[in-house]
C-alpha positions as CSV (number, residue, x, y, z in Angstrom):
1,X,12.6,-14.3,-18.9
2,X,12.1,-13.0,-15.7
3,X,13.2,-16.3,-12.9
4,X,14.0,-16.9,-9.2
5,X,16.8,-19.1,-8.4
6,X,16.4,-22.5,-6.8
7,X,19.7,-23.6,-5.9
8,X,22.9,-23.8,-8.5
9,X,21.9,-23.7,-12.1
10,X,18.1,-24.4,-11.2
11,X,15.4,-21.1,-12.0
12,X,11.7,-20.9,-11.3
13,X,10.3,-19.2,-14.2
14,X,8.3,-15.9,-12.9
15,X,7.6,-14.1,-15.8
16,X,8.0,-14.0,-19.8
17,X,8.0,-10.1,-20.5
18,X,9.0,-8.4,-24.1
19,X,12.3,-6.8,-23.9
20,X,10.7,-3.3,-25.2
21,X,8.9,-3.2,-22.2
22,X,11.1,-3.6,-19.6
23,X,12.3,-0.3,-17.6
24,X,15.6,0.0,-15.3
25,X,16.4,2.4,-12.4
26,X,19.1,2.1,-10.0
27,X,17.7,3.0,-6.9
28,X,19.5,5.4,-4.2
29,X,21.3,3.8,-1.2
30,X,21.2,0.2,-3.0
31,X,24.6,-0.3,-4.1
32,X,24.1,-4.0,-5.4
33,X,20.8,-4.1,-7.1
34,X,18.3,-2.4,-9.1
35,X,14.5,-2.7,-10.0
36,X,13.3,-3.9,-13.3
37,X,9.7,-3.2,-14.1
38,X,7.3,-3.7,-16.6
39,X,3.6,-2.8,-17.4
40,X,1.1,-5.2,-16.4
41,X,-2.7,-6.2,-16.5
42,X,-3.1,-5.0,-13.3
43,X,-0.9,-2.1,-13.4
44,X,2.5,-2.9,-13.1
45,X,5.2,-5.2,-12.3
46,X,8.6,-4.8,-10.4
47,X,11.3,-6.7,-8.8
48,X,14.5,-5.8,-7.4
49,X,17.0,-7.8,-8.6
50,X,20.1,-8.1,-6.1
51,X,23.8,-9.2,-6.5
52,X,26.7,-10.1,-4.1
53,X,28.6,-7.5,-5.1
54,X,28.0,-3.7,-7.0
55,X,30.8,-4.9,-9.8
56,X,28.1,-8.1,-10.5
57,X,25.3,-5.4,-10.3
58,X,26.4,-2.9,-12.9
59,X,27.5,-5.9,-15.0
60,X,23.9,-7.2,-15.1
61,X,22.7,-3.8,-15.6
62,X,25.0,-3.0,-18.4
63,X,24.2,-5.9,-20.2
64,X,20.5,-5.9,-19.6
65,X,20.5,-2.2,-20.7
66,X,22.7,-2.5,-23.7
67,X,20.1,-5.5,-25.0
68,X,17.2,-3.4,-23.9
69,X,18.8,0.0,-26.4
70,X,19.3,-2.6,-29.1
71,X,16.1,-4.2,-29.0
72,X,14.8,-0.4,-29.1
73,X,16.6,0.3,-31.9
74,X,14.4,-2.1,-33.8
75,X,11.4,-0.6,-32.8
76,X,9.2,1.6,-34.3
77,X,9.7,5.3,-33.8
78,X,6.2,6.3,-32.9
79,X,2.8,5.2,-33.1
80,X,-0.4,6.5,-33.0
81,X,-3.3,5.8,-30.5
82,X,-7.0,7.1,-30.6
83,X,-9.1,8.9,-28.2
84,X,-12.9,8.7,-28.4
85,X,-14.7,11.5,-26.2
86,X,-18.3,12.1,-26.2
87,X,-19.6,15.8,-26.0
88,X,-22.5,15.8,-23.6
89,X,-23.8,18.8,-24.4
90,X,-24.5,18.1,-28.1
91,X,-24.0,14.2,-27.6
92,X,-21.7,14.3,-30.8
93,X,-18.9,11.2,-30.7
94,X,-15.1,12.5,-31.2
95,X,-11.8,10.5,-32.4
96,X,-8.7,12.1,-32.1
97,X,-5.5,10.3,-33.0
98,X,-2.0,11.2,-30.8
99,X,1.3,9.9,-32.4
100,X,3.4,8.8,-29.2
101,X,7.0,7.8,-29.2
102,X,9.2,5.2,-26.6
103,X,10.7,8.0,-24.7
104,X,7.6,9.8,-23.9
105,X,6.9,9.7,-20.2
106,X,3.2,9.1,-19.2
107,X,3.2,12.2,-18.1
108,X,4.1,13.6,-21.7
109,X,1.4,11.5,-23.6
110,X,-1.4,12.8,-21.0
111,X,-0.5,16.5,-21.6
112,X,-0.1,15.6,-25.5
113,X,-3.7,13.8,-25.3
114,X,-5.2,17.3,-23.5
115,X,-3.3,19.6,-26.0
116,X,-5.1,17.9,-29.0
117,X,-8.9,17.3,-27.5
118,X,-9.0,21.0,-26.1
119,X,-7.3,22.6,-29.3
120,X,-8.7,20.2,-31.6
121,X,-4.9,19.5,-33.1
122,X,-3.7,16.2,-35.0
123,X,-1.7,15.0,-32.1
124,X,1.4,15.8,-34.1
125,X,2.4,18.7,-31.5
126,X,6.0,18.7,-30.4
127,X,7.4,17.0,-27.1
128,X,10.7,17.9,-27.5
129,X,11.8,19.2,-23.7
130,X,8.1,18.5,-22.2
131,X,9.3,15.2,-20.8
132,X,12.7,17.0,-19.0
133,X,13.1,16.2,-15.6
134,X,10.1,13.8,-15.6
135,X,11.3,9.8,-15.5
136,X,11.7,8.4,-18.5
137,X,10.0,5.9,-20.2
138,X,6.8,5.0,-18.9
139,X,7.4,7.4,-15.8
140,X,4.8,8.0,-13.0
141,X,2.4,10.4,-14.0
């Protein structure tokens, strides 16, 4: 649950977001908050959530992280999503299926997705290392 606070012990519900779809960062020269985000209709959502002090901060993160690996944990591994493409030379319909996996940046699944509909693979091709030095989960493209 995702609230804004109204006084002492009183919240205004903002937003009711899955665990597994939250993201974290720590942003530079913030030293007591950090953004949570989370994909949305419209694109997506983030807040900065701020702290009196960095010890409350990297409490909050810790503990919001921590939940966040163990909700993950329960997730599946990978899953697959399909690609339909029509050729407009010979008007002939295509589906090609890409298995995709949680740490995948956006970035990886794009290069993935144009691996397999220009070689005509089974989306199975590695990712290992493509996503290294890209953000993580759900990065910028």
């Amino acid at each position: 649950l995702v609230g804004k606070s109204r006084g002492t012990n009183c919240f205004k519900l903002k937003e009711s977001v899955r665990l597994a779809e939250l993201w974290l960062s720590l942003p530079e020269g913030d030293d007591t908050g950090f953004l949570v985000g989370w994909p949305a209709v419209t694109g997506v959502t983030n807040y900065l959530a701020t702290y009196p002090t960095q010890a409350a901060r990297d409490t909050w993160f810790r503990k919001i992280q921590n939940a966040l690996n163990a909700q993950l944990a329960t997730e599946p591994k990978s899953t697959n999503i399909q690609i339909f493409y029509k050729d407009l030379a010979s008007s002939i319909e295509f589906c090609k299926t890409v298995s995709i996996s949680p740490e995948m940046s956006a970035r990886c699944v794009v290069r993935q997705a144009l691996h397999v509909l220009q070689n005509g693979g089974d989306g199975e091709a590695e990712h290992e290392g493509e996503h290294e030095g890209e953000e993580g989960r759900w990065g910028a493209a």
